[in-house]
DOMARGU-167481 format. One record per residue (C-alpha): x, y, z. Coordinates in nm, 4 decimals. Layout:
east=X&north=Y&up=Z
...
This chain:
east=-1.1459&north=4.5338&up=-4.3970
east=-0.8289&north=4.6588&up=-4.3863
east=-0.5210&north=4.6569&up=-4.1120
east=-0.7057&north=4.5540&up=-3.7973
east=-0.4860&north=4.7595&up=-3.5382
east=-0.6817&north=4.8629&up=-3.2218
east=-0.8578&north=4.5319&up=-3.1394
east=-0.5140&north=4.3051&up=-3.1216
east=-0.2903&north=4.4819&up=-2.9631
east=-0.1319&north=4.6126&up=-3.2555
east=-0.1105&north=4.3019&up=-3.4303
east=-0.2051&north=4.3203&up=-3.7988
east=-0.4980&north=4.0993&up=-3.9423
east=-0.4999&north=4.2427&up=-4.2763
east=-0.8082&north=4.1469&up=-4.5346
east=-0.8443&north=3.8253&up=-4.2437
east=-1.1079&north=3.7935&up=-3.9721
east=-0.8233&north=3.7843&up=-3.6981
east=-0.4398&north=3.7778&up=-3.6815
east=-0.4494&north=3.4221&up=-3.6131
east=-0.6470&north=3.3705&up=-3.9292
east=-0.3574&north=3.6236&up=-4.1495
east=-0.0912&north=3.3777&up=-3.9844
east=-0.2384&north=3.0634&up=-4.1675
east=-0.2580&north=3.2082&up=-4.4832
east=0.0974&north=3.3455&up=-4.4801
east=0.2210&north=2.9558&up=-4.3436
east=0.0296&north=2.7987&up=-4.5912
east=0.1996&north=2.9968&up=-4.8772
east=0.5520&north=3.0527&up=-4.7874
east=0.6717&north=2.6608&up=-4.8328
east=0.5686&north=2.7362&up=-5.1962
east=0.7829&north=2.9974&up=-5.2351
east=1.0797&north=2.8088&up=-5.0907
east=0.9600&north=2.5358&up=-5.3916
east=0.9713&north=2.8651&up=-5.6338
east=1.2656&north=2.9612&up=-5.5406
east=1.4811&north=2.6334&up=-5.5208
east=1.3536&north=2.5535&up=-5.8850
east=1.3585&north=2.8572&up=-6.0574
east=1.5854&north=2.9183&up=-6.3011
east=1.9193&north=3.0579&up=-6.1729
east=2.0031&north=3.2752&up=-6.5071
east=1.5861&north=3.4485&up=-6.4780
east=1.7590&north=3.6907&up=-6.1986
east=1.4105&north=3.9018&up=-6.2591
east=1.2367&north=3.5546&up=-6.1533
east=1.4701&north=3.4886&up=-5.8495
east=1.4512&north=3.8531&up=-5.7020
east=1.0506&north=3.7920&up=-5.7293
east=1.0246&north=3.4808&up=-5.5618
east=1.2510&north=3.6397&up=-5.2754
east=1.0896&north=3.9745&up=-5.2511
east=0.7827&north=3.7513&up=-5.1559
east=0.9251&north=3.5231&up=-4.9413
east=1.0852&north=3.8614&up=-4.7711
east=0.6874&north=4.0163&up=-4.7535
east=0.5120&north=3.7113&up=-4.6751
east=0.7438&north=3.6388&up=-4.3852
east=0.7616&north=4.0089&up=-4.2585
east=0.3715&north=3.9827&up=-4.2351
east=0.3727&north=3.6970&up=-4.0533
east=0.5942&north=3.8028&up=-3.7658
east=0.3876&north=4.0959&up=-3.7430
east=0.0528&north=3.9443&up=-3.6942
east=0.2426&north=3.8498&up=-3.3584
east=0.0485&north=3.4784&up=-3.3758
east=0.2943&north=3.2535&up=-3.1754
east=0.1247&north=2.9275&up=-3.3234
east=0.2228&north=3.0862&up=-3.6648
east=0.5549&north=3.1817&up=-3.5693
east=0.6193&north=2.8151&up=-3.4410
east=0.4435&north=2.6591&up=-3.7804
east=0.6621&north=2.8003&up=-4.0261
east=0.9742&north=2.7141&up=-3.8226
east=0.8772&north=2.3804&up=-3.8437
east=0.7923&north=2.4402&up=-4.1885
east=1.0964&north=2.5441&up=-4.2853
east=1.3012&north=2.2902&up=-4.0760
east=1.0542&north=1.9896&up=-4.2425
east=1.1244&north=2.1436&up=-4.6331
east=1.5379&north=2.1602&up=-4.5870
east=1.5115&north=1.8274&up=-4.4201
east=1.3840&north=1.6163&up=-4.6776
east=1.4646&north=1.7926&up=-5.0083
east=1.8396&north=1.7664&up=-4.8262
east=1.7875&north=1.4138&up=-4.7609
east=1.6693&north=1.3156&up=-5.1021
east=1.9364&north=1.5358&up=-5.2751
east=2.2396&north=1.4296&up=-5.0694
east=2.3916&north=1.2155&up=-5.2904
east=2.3253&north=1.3886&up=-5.6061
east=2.3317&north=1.7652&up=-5.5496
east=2.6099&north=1.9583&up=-5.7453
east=2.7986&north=2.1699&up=-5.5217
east=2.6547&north=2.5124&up=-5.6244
east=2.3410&north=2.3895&up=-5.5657
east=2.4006&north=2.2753&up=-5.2109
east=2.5682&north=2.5990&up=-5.1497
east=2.2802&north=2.7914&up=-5.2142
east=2.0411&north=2.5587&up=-5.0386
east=2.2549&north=2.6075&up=-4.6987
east=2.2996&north=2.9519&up=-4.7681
east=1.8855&north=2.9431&up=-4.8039
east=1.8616&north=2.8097&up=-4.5140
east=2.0558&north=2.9889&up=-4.2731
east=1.9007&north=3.3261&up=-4.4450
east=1.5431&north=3.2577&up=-4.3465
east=1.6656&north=3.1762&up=-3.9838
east=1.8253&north=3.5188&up=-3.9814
east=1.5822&north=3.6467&up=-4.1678
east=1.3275&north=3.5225&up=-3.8883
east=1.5459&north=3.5521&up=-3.5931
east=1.5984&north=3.9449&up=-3.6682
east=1.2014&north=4.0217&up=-3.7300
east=1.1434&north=3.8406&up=-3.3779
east=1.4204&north=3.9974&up=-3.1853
east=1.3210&north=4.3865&up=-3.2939
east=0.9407&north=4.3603&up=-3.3150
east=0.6705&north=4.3037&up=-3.0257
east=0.6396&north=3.9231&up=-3.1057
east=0.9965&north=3.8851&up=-2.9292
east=0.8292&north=4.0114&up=-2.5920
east=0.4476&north=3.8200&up=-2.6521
east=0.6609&north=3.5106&up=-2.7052
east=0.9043&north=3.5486&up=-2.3619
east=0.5802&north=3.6630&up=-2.1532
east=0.4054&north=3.3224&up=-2.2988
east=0.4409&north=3.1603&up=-1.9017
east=0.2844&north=3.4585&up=-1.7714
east=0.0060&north=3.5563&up=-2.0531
east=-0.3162&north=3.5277&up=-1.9391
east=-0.4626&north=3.3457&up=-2.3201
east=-0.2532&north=3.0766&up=-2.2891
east=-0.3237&north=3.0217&up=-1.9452
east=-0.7037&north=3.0667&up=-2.0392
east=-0.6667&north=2.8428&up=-2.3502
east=-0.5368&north=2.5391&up=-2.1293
east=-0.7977&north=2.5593&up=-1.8495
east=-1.0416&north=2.5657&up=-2.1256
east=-0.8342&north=2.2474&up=-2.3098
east=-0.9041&north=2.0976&up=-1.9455
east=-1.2591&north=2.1677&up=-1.8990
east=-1.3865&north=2.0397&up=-2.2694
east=-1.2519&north=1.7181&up=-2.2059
east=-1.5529&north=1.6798&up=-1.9646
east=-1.7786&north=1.7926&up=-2.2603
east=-1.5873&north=1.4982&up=-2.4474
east=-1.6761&north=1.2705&up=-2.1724
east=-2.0252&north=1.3815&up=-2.1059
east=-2.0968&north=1.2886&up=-2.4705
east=-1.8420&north=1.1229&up=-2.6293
east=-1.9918&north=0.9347&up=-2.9099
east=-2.2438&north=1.1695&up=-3.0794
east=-2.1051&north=1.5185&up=-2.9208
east=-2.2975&north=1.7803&up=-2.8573
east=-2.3862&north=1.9657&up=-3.2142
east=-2.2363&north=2.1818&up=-3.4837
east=-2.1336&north=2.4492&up=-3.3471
east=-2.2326&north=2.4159&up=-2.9860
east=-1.8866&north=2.3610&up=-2.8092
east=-1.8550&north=2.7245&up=-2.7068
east=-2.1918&north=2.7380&up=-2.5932
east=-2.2339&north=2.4455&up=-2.4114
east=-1.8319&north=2.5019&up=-2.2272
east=-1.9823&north=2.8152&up=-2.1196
east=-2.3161&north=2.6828&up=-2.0024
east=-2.2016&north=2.4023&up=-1.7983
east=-1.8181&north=2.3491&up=-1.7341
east=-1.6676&north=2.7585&up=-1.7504
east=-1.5167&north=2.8471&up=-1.4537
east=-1.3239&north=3.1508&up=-1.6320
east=-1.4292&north=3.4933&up=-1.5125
east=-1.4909&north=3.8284&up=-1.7293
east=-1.4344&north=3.5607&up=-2.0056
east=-1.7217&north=3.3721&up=-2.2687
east=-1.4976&north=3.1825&up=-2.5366
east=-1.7345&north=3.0949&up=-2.8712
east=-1.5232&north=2.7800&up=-2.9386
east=-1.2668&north=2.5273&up=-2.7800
east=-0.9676&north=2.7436&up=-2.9340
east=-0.8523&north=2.3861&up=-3.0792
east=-0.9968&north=2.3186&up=-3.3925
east=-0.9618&north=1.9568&up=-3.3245
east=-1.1183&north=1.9918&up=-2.9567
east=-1.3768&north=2.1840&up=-3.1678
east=-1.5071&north=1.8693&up=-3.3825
east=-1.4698&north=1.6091&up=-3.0937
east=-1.7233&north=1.7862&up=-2.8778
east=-1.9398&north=1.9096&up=-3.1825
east=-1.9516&north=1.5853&up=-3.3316
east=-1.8013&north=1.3059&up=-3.0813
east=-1.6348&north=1.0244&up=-3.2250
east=-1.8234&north=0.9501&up=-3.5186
east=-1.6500&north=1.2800&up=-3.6275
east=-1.3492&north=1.2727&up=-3.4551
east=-1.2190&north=0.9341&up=-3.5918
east=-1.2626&north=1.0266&up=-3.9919
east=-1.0976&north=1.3913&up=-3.8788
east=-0.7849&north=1.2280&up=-3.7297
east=-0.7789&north=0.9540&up=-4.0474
east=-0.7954&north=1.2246&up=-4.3431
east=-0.5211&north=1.3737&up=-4.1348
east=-0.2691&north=1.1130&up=-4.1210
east=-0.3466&north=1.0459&up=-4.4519
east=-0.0741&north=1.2436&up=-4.6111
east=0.1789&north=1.1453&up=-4.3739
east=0.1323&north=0.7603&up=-4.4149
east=0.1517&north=0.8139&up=-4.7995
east=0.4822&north=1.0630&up=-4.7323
east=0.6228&north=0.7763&up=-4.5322
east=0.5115&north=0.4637&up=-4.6912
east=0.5380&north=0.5257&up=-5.0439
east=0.8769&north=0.6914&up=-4.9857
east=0.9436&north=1.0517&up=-5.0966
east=1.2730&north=0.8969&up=-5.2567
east=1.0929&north=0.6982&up=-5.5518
east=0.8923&north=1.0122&up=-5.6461
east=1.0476&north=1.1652&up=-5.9592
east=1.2423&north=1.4454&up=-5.8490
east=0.9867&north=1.7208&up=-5.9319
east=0.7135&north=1.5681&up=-5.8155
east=0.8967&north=1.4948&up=-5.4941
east=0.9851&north=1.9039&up=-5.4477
east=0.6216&north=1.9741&up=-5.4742
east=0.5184&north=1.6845&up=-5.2635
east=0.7603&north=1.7921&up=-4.9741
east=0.6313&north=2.1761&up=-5.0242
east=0.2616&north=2.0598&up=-4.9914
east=0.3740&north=1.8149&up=-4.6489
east=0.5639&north=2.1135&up=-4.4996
east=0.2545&north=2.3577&up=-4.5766
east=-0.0228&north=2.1392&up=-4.4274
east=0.2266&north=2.0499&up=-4.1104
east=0.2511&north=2.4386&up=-4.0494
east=-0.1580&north=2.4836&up=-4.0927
east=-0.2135&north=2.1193&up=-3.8342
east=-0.0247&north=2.3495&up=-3.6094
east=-0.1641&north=2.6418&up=-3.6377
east=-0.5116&north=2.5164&up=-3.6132
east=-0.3929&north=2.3485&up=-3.2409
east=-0.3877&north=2.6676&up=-3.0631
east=-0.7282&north=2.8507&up=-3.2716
east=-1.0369&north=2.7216&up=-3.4177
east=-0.9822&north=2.9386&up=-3.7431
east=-1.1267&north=2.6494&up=-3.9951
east=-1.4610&north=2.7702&up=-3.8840
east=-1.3622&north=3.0966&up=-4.1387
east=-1.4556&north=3.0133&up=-4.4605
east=-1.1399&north=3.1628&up=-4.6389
east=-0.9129&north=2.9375&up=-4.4051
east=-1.1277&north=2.6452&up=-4.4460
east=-1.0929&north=2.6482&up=-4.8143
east=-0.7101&north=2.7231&up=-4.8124
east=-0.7034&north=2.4103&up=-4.5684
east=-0.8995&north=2.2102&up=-4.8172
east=-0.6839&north=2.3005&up=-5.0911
east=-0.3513&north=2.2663&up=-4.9678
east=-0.4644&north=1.9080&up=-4.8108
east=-0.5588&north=1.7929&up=-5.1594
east=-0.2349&north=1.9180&up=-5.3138
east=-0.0923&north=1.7136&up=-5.0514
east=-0.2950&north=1.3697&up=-5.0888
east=-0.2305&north=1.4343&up=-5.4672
east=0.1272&north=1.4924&up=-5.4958
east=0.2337&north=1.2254&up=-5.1770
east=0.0223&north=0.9604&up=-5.1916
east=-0.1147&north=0.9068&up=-5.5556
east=0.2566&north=0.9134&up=-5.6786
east=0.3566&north=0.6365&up=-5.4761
east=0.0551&north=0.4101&up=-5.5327
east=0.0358&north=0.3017&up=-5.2142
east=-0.3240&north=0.3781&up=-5.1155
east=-0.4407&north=0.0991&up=-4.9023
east=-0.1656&north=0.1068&up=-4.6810
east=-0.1398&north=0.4301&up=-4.5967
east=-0.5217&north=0.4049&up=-4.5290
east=-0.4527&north=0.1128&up=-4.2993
east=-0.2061&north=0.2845&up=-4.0729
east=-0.3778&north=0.5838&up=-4.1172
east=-0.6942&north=0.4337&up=-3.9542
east=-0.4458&north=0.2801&up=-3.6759
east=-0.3507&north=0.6766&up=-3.5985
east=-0.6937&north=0.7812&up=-3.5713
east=-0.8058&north=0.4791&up=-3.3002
east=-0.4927&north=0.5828&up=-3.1436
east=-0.5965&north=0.9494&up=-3.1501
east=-0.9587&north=0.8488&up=-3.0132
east=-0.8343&north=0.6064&up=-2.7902
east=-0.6076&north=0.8941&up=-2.6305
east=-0.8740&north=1.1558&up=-2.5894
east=-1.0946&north=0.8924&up=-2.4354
east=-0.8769&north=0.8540&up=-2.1692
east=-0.7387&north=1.1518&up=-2.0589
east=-1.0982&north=1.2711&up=-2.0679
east=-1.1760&north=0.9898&up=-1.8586
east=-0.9222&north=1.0816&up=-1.6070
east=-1.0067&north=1.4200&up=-1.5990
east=-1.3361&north=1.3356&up=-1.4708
east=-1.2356&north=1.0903&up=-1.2591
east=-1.0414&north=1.3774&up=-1.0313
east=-1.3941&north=1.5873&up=-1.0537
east=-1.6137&north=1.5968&up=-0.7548
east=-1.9461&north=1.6088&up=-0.9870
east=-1.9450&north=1.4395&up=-1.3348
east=-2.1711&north=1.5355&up=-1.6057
east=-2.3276&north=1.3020&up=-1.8384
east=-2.5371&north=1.4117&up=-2.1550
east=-2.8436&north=1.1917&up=-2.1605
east=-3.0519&north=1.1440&up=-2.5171
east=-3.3449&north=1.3419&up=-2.4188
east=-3.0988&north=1.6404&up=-2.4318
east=-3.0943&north=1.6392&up=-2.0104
east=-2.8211&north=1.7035&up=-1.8470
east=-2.7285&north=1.4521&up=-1.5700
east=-2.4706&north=1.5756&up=-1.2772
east=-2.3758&north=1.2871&up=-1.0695
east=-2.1512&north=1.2145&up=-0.7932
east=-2.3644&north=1.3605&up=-0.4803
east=-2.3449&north=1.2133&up=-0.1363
east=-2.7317&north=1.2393&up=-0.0278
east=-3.0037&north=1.0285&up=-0.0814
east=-3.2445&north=1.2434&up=-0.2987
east=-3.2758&north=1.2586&up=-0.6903
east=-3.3488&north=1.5738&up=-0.8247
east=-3.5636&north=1.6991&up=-1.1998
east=-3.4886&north=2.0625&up=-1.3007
east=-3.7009&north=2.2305&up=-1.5527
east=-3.5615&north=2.5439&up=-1.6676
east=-3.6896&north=2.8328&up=-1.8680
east=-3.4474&north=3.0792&up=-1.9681
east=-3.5391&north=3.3516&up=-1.7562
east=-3.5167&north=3.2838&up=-1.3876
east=-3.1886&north=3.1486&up=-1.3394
east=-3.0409&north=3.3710&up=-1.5987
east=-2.9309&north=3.2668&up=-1.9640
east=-2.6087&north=3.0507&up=-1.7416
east=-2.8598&north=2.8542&up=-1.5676
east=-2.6246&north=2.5462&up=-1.6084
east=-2.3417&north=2.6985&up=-1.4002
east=-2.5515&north=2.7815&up=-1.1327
east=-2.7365&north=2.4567&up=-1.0796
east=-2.3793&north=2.2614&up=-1.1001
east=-2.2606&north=2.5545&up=-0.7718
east=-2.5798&north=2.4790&up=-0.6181
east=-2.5101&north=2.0636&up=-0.6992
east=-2.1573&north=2.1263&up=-0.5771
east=-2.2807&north=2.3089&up=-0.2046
east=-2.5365&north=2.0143&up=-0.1499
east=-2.3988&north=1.6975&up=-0.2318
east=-2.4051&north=1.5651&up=0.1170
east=-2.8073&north=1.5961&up=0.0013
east=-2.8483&north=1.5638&up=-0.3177
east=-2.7814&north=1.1916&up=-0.5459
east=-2.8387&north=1.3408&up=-0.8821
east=-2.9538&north=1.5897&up=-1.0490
east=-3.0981&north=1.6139&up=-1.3620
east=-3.1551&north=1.9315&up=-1.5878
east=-3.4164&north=1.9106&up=-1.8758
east=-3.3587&north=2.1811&up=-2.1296
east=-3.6132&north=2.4551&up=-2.1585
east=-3.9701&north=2.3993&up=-2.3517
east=-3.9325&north=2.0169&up=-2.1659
east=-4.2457&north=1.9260&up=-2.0520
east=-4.1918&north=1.8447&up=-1.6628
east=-4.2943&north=1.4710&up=-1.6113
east=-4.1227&north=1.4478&up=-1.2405
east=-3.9832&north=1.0550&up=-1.2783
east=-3.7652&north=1.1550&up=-0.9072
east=-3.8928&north=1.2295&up=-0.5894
east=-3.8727&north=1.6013&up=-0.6328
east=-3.9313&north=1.7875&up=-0.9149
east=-3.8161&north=2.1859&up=-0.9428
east=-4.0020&north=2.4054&up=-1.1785
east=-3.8283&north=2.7504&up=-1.3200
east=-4.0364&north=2.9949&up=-1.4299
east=-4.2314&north=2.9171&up=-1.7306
east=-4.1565&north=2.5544&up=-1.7120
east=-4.4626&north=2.5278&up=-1.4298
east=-4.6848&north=2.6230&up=-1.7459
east=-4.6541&north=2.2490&up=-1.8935
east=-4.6262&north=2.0603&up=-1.5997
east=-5.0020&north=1.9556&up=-1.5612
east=-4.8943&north=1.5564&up=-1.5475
east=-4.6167&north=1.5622&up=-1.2901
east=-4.6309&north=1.3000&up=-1.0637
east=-4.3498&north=1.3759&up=-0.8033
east=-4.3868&north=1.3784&up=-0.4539
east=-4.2368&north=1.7111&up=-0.4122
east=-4.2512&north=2.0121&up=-0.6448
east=-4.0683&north=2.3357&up=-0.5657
east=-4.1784&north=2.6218&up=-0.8263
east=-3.9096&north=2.9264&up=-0.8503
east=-4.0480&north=3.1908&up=-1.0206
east=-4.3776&north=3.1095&up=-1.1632
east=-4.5014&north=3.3208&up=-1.3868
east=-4.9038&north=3.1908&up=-1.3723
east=-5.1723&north=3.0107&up=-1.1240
east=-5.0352&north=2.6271&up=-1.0346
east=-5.4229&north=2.5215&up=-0.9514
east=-5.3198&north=2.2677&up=-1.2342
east=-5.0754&north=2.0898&up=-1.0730
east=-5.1418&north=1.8470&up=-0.7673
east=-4.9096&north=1.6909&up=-0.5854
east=-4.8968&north=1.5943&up=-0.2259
east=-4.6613&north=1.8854&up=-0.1204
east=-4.5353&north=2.2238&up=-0.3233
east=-4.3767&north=2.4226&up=-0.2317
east=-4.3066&north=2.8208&up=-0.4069
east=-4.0285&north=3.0525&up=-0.4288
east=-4.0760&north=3.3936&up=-0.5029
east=-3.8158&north=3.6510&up=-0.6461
east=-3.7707&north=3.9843&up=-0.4458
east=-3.8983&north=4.1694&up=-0.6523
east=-4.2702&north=4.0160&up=-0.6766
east=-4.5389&north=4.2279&up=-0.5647
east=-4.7562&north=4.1083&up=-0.2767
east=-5.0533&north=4.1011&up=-0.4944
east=-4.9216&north=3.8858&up=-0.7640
east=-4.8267&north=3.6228&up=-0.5080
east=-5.1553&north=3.6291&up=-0.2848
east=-5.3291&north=3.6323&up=-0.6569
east=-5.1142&north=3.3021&up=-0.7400
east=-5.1801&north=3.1682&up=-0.4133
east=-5.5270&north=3.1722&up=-0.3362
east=-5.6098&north=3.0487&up=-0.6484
east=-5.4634&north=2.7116&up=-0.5884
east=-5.6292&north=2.4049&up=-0.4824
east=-5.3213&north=2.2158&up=-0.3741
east=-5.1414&north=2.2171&up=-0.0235
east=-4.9105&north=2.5134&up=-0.1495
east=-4.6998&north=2.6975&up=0.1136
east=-4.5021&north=2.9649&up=0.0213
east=-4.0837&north=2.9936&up=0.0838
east=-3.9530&north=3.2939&up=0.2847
east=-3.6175&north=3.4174&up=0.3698
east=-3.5994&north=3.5713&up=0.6830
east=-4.0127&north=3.7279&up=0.6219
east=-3.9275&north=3.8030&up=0.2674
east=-3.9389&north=3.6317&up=-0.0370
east=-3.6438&north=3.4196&up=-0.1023
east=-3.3045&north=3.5659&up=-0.3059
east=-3.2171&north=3.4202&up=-0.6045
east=-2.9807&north=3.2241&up=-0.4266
east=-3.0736&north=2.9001&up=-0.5988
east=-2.8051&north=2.7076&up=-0.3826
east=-3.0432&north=2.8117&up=-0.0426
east=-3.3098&north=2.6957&up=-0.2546
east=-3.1841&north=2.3613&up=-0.2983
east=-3.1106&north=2.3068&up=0.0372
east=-3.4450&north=2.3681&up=0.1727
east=-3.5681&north=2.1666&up=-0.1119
east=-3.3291&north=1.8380&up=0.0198
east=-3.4337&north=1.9600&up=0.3702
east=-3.7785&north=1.9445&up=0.3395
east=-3.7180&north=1.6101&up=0.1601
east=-3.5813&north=1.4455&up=0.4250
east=-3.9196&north=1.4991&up=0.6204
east=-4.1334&north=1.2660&up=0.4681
């Protein structure tokens, strides 16, 4: 694909879907190269400049992909790799040696501190407070958590986060996100706690081995490598808090591999399996436990809650009024966002309204509440409702089918006259037709729904 330029800002994505994406790759490898270089053979000088030309190219390329989680990962990166293999060498490093650890050290700080400070990642990373993405990235953090909530154990589908954000909880503007931009916000909501739990486990996996079977009675070695792998797959957990770039198949497999190297070269050295997988399960109940309840405060400061019910509906709750509510929608009538709308229009009327539930489109209406409301197409299979009130936005075909003691239609402006009386006079029930001011009604569905909660409140 080339050096993806005029879509980012000027910030270079390379061969990758996205800069984010580049950033990974380049964390994911550079921790290897510190490995290369502190075991290579001092006297190979062909073998050192290599390692260091690379280190100097990978970490060039990073800074220029401009990624901020990436620039943050392989700082802790390299700050997790000079902490331990210092700590398990402290005793027993010849001076030389530690000399040209430190001096190591300090040079990739430099090294990092001088790419930052003259290139356009210096600026993206002081304007962070006032940067619209992560400003947009946290109200969307906020609003998922009610997704979480709404359907905590099973979630909501692979794949469906970004849709269903934007269908029912968005309150963004000008923007659609695809996905949570956390890949771990990302699998709660697609797959709830049944995959949320094993997620956080296989995670901590590494970590408990790291810690429990102690880097320090790994042969030396096999310790380097083991501390490369931890420092690698701490940079990727980090960069994969602030994007959902897993979802890339290239990314997905470098995350696979670079966990493995990690689960082999930590925990199977230390032969300490089952408790590592004992505290490791304690971090992910921990981890579930958390997300549970800050989702459940999050709704709890929410004037309408949502709640996913099995039948696919969508339940809002937290009205003042008296009357329960069915929505059938099509996905015409209210527009391809029909979920944002009816939660404005629950919102304006909940001095009227109890609940309100939305059946997903090609849901044959069965009207269990008082009132039933039929979009569009959805009056087409709604030959068995037995509510006491119907309301039919939109149809699209003669309602003689439907009985019911009142209904009530709603026409769109721009229905001809004809195609109304035709619809009309066709019907055997008590039908009576909704005007706004002489005309048909707007497709206001908010005015809708009060009339519909008016009229209610007349039997």
């Amino acid at each position: 694909m080339g050096t993806v330029i005029e879509y980012f800002n000027e910030r270079h994505s390379y061969v990758f879907e996205n800069p984010n994406a580049a950033a990974v790759f380049f964390v994911a490898i550079l921790p290897f190269l510190y490995f290369a270089g502190f075991t290579a053979n001092t006297k190979n000088t062909w073998l050192i400049f290599s390692v260091r030309f690379l280190e100097l190219s990978f970490t060039a390329a990073l800074v220029f992909t401009q990624s901020r989680a990436g620039l943050i990962a392989i700082l802790v990166a390299i700050v997790f790799w000079s902490f331990f293999v210092g700590r398990a060498y402290r005793k027993n490093i010849s001076t030389s040696i530690q000399r040209r650890w430190k001096f190591a050290l300090l040079c990739r700080f430099l090294l990092l501190f001088a790419l930052v400070a003259f290139s356009a990642i210096g600026k993206r990373m002081l304007a962070m407070p006032a940067d619209a993405s992560v400003s947009n990235r946290l109200q969307v953090w906020r609003e998922s958590l009610g997704l979480f909530a709404a359907s905590p154990w099973n979630g909501w589908g692979k794949g469906m986060a970004g849709a269903v954000h934007h269908q029912w909880v968005q309150t963004l503007t000008g923007h659609a996100y695809s996905d949570m931009l956390n890949g771990y916000l990302q699998i709660a909501i697609d797959f709830g706690i049944k995959g949320l739990f094993p997620l956080m486990l296989a995670i901590a996996l590494p970590y408990a081995g790291f810690t429990i079977a102690g880097y320090k009675r790994i042969e030396r070695d096999e310790m380097l490598l083991g501390v490369a792998c931890m420092a690698a797959y701490t940079g990727l957990l980090i960069c994969h808090f602030s994007s959902t770039i897993w979802i890339y198949p290239p990314i997905l497999f470098l995350s696979m591999g670079i966990y493995i190297l990690a689960v082999y070269s930590v925990l199977f050295s230390g032969r300490q399996i089952v408790k590592s997988a004992i505290w490791s399960c304690l971090f992910a109940c921990f981890c579930v436990i958390a997300l549970y309840g800050l989702a459940a405060i999050r709704t709890s400061k929410e004037i309408v809650s949502l709640t996913r019910m099995r039948n696919g509906a969508i339940c809002f709750t937290g009205g003042q009024g008296a009357a329960d509510i069915d929505v059938y929608v099509d996905n015409q009538s209210l527009g391809q966002s029909y979920g944002n709308v009816l939660r404005r229009a629950f919102e304006e009327n909940r001095q009227f309204v109890k609940t309100l539930t939305v059946y997903p489109p090609g849901t044959k209406a069965k009207g269990s509440s008082q009132i039933a409301v039929l979009l569009g197409a959805a009056s087409e299979r709604a030959n068995d409702i037995k509510a006491t009130l119907i309301y039919i936005f939109a149809p699209t075909r003669p309602v003689s089918a439907i009985t019911a003691p009142k209904i009530r239609m709603a026409f769109l402006p721009e229905y001809e006259e004809m195609n109304i009386k035709t619809i009309f006079f066709v019907s055997d029930c008590p039908v009576r037709i909704i005007q706004d001011s002489g005309n048909c009604i707007t497709t206001d569905f908010s005015k809708l729904l009060s009339q519909c909660c008016a009229d209610a409140l007349s039997f």
